[in-house]
C-alpha positions as CSV (number, residue, x, y, z in Angstrom):
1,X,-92.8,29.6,21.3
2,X,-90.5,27.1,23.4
3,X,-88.2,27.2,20.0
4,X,-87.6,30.8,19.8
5,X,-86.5,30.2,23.7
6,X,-84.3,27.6,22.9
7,X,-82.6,29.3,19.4
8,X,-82.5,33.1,21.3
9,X,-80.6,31.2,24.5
10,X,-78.5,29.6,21.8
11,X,-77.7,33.0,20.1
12,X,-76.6,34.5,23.6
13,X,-74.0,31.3,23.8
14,X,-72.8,32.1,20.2
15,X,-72.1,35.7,21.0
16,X,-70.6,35.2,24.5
17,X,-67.9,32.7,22.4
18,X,-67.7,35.4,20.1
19,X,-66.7,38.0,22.6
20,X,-63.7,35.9,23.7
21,X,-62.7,34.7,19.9
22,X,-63.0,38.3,18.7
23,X,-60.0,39.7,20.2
24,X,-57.6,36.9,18.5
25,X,-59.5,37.1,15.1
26,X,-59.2,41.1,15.1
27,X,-55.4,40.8,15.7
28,X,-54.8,38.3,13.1
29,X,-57.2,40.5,10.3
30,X,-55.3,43.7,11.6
31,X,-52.3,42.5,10.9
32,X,-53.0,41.3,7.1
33,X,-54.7,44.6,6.5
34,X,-52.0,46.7,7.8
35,X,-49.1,44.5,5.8
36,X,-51.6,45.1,2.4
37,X,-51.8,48.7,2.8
38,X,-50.2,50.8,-0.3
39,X,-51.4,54.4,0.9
40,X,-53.7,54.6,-2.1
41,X,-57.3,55.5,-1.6
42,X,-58.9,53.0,-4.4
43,X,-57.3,50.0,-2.3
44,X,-59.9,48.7,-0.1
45,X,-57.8,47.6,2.2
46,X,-56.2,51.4,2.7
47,X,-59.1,53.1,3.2
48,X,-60.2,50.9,5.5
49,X,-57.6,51.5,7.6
50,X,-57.4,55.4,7.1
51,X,-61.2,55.5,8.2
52,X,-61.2,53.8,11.3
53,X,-57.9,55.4,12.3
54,X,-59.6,58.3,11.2
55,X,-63.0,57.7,13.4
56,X,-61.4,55.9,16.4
57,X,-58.4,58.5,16.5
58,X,-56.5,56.1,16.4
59,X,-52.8,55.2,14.6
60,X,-51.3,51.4,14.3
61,X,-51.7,48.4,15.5
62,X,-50.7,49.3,19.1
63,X,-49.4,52.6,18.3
64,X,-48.1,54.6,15.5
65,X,-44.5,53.2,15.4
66,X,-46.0,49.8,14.0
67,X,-46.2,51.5,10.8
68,X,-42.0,51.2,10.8
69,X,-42.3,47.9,10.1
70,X,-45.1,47.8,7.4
71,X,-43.7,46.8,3.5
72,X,-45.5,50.3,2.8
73,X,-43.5,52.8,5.3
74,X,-40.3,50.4,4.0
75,X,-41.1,51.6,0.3
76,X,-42.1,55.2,0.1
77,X,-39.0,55.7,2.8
78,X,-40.1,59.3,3.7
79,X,-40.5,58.5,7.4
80,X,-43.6,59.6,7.9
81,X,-47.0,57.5,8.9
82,X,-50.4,57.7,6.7
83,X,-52.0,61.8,7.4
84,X,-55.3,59.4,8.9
85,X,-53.1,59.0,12.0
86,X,-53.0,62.7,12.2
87,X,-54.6,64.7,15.5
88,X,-57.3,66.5,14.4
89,X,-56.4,69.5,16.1
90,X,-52.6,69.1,14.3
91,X,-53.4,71.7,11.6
92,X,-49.5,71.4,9.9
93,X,-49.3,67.5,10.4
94,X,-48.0,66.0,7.5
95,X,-47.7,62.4,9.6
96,X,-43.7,62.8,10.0
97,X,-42.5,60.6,12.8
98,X,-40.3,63.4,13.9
99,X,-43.3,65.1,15.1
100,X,-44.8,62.4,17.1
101,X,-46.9,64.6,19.3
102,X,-49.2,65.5,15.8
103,X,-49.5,62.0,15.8
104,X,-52.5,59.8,17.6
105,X,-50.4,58.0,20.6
106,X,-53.1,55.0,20.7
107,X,-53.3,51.9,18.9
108,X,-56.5,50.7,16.8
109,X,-56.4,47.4,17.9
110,X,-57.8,47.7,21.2
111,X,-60.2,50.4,20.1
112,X,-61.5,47.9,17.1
113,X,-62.4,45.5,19.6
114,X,-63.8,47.5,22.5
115,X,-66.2,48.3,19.7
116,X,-67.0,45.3,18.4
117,X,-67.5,44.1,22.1
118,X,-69.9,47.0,22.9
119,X,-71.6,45.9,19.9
120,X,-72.1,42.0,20.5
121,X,-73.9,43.3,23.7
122,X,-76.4,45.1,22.8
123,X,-77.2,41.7,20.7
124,X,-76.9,39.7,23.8
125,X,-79.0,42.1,25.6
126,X,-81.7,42.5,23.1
127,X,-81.6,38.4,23.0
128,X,-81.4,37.9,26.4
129,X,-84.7,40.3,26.8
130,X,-86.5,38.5,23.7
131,X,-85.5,35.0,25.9
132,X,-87.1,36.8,29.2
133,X,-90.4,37.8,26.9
134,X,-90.5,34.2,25.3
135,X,-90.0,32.8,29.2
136,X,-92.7,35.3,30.1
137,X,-95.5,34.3,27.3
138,X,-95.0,30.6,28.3
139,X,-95.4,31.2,32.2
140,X,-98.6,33.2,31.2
141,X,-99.8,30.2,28.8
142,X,-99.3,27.6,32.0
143,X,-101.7,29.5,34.1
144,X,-104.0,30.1,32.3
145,X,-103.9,26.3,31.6
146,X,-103.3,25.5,35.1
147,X,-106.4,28.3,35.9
148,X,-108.9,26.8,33.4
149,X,-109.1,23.5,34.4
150,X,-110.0,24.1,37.8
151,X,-112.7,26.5,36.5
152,X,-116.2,24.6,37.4
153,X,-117.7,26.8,34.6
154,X,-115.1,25.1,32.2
155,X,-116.9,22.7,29.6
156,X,-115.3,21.5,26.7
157,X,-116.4,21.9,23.5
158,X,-116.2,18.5,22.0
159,X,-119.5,16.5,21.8
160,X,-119.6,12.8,20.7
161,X,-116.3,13.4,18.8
162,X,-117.2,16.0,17.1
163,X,-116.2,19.4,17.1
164,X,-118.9,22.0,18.3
């Protein structure tokens, strides 16, 4: 019992770190991802990034103009951004930069780890409440230790060494 304490109050440590390393790692993976899109669906990478631009409404790193100085904006040299950074309510968008306001204004970075931090705690949460049951089961177990050995009608069991 005092183990799973010990390891849950371990796990909240681990996962506070991880709220303040996340933002750092998240930039650095964003970055890589964004410099290996191609635009083509089959590409992990690329539809990686068109779904969470897609679910987060969301275009770039920190907005859609850091797609200008991507190797795959450089290449296909049409001006535009990928149609995942379209509005949703942009019915004619075809993800030109000269119709910005088609375009989502906010970047995924920040929205990627808002996320990931809303996630990491509910885990410190749902630790921090198994620690606070664990704490609870071992407070119960010391009184009734502490209770039963002041109890005059308490005999113990063992006779002559041997087990009753």
């Amino acid at each position: 019992m005092g183990q799973c304490g010990i390891t849950s109050s371990k796990t909240v440590l681990v996962f506070l770190n991880l709220i303040f390393w996340v933002e750092n790692e998240v930039d650095r993976s964003i970055q890589k991802v964004y410099k290996t899109y191609n635009g083509t669906n089959p590409d992990a990478a690329s539809r990686a990034i068109d779904y969470v631009q897609r679910q987060l409404h969301c275009c770039g790193i920190h907005n859609y103009s850091d797609w200008e100085n991507t190797d795959w904006f450089k290449e296909t040299k049409n001006q535009s951004v990928p149609l995942s950074c379209c509005r949703e309510t942009a019915s004619s968008c075809n993800g030109s930069l000269a119709h910005s306001s088609n375009l989502y204004a906010e970047g995924c970075e920040a929205l990627v780890v808002k996320k990931l931090q809303e996630i990491m705690m509910h885990v410190i949460w749902a630790a921090l409440a198994f620690a606070a049951i664990q704490l609870l089961g071992m407070l119960c177990a010391c009184i009734v230790l502490c209770r039963r050995s002041r109890d005059p009608a308490y005999e113990l069991l063992i006779t002559g060494g041997t087990y009753a």
